[in-house]
C-alpha positions in Angstrom: -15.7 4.0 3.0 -12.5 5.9 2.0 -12.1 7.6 -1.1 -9.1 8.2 -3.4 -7.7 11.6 -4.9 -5.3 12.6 -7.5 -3.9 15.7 -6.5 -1.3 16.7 -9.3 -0.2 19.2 -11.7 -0.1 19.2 -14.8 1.0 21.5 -18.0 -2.1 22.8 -19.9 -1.3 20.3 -22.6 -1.5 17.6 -20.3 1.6 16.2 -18.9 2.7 15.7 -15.1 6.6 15.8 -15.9 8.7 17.0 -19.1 11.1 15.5 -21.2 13.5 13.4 -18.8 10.8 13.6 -16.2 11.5 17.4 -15.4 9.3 19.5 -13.5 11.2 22.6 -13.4 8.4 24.5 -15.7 6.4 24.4 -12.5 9.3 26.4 -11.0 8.8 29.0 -13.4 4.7 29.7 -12.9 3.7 32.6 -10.3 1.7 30.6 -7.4 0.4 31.8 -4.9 1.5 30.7 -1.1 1.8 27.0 -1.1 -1.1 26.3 -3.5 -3.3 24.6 -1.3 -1.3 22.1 -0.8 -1.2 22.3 2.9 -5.0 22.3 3.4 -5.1 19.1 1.2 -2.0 17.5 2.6 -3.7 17.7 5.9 -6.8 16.0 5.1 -5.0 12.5 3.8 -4.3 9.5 5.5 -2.7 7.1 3.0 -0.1 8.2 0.0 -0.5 5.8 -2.3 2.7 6.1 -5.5 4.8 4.1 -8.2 8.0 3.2 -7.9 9.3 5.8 -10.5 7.8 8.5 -8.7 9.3 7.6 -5.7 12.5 7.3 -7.5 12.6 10.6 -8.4 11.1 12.0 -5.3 14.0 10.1 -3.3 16.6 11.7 -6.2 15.6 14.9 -5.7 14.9 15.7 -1.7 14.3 14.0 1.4 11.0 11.8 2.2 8.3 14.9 2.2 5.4 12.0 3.7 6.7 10.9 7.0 4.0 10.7 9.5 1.9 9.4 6.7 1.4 5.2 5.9 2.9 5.5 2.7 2.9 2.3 -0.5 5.0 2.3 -3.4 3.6 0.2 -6.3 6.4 -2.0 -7.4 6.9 -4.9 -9.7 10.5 -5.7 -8.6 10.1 -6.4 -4.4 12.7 -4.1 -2.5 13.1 -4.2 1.2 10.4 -1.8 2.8 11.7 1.3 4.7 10.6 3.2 8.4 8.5 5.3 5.9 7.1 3.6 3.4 6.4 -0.4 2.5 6.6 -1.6 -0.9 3.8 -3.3 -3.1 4.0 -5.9 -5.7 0.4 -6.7 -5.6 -2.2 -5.9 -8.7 -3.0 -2.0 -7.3 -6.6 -2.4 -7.7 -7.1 -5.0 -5.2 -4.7 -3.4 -2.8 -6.9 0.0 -3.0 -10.2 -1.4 -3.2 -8.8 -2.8 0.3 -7.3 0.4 1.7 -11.0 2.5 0.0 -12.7 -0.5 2.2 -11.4 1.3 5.4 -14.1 3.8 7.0 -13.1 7.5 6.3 -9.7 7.0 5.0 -8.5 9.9 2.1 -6.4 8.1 0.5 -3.5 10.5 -2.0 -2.5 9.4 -5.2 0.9 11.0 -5.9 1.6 9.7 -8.8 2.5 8.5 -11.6 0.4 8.6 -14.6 0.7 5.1 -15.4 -0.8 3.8 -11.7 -3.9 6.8 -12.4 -4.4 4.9 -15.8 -4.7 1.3 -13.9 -6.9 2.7 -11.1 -9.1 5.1 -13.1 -9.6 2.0 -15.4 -10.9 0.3 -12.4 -12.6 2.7 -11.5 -11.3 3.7 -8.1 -10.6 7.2 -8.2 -13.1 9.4 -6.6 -11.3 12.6 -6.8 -9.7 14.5 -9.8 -7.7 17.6 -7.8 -5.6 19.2 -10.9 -3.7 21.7 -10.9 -3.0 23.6 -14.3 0.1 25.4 -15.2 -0.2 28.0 -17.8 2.9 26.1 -19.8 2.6 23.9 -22.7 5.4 21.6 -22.3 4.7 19.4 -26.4 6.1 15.9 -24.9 6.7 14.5 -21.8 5.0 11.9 -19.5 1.1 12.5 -20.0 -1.6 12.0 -17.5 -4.4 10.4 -19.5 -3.5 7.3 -21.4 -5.5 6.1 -24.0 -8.4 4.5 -22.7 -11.4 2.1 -24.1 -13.7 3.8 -22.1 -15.0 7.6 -20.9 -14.9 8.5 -17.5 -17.0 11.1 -16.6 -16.4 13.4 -14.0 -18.2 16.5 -12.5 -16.2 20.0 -11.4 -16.7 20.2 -7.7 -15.0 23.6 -7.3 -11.9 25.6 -8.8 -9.5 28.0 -7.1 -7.3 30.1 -8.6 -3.5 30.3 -7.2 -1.8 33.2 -9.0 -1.0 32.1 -12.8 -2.3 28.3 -11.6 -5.8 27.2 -11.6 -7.1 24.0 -9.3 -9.9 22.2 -11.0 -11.8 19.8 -8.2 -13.6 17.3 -9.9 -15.3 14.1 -8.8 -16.3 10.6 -10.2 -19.8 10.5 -11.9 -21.8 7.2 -11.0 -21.2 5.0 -14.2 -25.2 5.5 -15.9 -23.6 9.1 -16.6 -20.5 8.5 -17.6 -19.6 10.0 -21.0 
């Protein structure tokens, strides 16, 4: 069975993006080589995004997942691409399909809106955050209020110059806060 992972960053108080959806405060935090991102990049098989993260990813630079079966989460149907196919399906049937596959590591880019529909259906396995020592006061957070706790259990943390990686995975539901 394949499991999903969120692998972001966020500011200490919370949010993946600033005001305007900026993430140059990350630019400004002392890391330390690439993060880990390369050892967890490695390891997935399935990028899994919404449409405004895309949007911003395409604004910004060139494709970074080629070589990787990439969906974008989409309510208004575009044409798919060499790289990536587009999704207008309810997300949480689509990844209780792809998490059906044997194996599979499946990498939730972003955004904190598709997190907030899958961790309410409980289909995230993996919490990998990344915590910048920067508290930003508004921007685009990465919990949404929920009905419900989610419990979660700290698998292992690294620290990568001023950022510290907190590992955390799903607690079956009995222990759930």
């Amino acid at each position: 069975m394949g499991k999903l992972a969120l692998y972001i960053a966020a500011s200490l108080d919370g949010f993946i993006a600033g005001e305007g959806e900026r993430l140059d405060w990350l630019d400004r935090v002392e890391g330390q080589g690439d993060n880990g991102y390369e050892v967890f990049y490695s390891g997935v098989d399935i990028v899994l995004m919404g449409r405004k993260t895309y949007d911003w990813i395409m604004s910004h630079a060139e494709f970074p997942y080629t070589g990787k079966v990439c969906f974008v989460f989409s309510h208004t149907p575009r044409e798919n691409t060499k790289d990536v196919t587009f999704i207008s399906e309810d997300p949480a049937e689509v990844v209780s399909r792809l998490k059906a596959q044997p194996e599979k590591r499946i990498w939730l880019v972003g955004g904190g809106r598709l997190f907030h529909t899958l961790l309410e259906a409980e289909l995230v396995d993996e919490v990998i955050l990344t915590i910048a020592p920067v508290v930003l006061g508004k921007g685009i957070p990465l919990f949404h209020e929920t009905g419900k706790g989610i419990g979660l259990i700290l698998k292992d943390m690294e620290r990568y110059g001023q950022f510290a990686q907190l590992h955390y995975t799903k607690v079956h539901e009995e222990k759930a806060v």
